[in-house]
N, C-alpha and C positions, 0 to 999 in steps of 0.2 A: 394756677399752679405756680409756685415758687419753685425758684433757679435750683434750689437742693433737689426737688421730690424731681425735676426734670434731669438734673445730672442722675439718680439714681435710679431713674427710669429708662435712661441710654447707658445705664453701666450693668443692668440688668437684662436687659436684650442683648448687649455687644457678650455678657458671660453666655447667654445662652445658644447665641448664634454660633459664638465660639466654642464652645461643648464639642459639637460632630467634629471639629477639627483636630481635636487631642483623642478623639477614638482610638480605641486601638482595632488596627484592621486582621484580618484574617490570617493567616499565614500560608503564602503562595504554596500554591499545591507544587506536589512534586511533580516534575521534566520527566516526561519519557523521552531517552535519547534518543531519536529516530533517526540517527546517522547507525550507530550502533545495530540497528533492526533490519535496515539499507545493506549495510555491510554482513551480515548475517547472510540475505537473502543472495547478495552477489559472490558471499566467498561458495555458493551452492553450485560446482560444476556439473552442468549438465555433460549427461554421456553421448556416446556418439549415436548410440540406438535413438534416447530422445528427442534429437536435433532431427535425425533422418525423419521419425516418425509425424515430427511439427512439420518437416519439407512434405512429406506425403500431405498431412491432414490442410496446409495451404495449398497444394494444387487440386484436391478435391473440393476447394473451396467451405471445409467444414465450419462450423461455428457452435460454442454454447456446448450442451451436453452433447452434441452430436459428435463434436469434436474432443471432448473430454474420451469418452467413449472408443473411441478410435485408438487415439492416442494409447490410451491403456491396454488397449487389445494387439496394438503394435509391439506396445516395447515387450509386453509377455512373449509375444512369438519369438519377437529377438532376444530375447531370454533362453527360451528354448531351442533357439538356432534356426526355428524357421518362420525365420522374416519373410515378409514378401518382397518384391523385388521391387524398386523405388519407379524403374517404370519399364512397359512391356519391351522385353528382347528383342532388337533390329533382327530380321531374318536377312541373313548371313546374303553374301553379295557376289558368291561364286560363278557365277554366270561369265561366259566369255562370248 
């Protein structure tokens, strides 16, 4: 081989190695803001029936659907005004 056909043999490789590097790439997908989705879910105040009813369904130790379940069946009665009572009534201590 002659120095020409080897320059043109390394200026032929170096063009096509160099190809993938002038690619043009994809164009980065769009950002879902997830501060934005964050803040969504925190500007969400929970009421005072839901807080109680999550106190309830932690001391019955509920979990999963059982605890979904409960929960929902809570806050309706306190909806309706008849909640149950977060925990059974001390009998009165009148004795002398």
């Amino acid at each position: 081989m002659t120095l020409a056909s080897r320059l043109a043999a390394v200026a032929l490789a170096s063009l096509l190695a160099s190809g993938t590097a002038f690619a043009q790439t994809a164009a980065p997908a769009a950002k879902v803001d997830t501060a934005t989705t964050i803040d969504k879910k925190a500007m969400k105040e929970r009421t005072a029936e839901s807080i109680e009813c999550s106190k309830q369904a932690d001391a019955k130790g509920l979990k999963g659907k059982e605890r979904k379940k409960f929960r929902r069946e809570c806050k309706k009665e306190a909806r309706a005004g008849t909640a149950a009572p977060a925990a059974p009534a001390a009998p009165a201590a009148d004795k002398k």
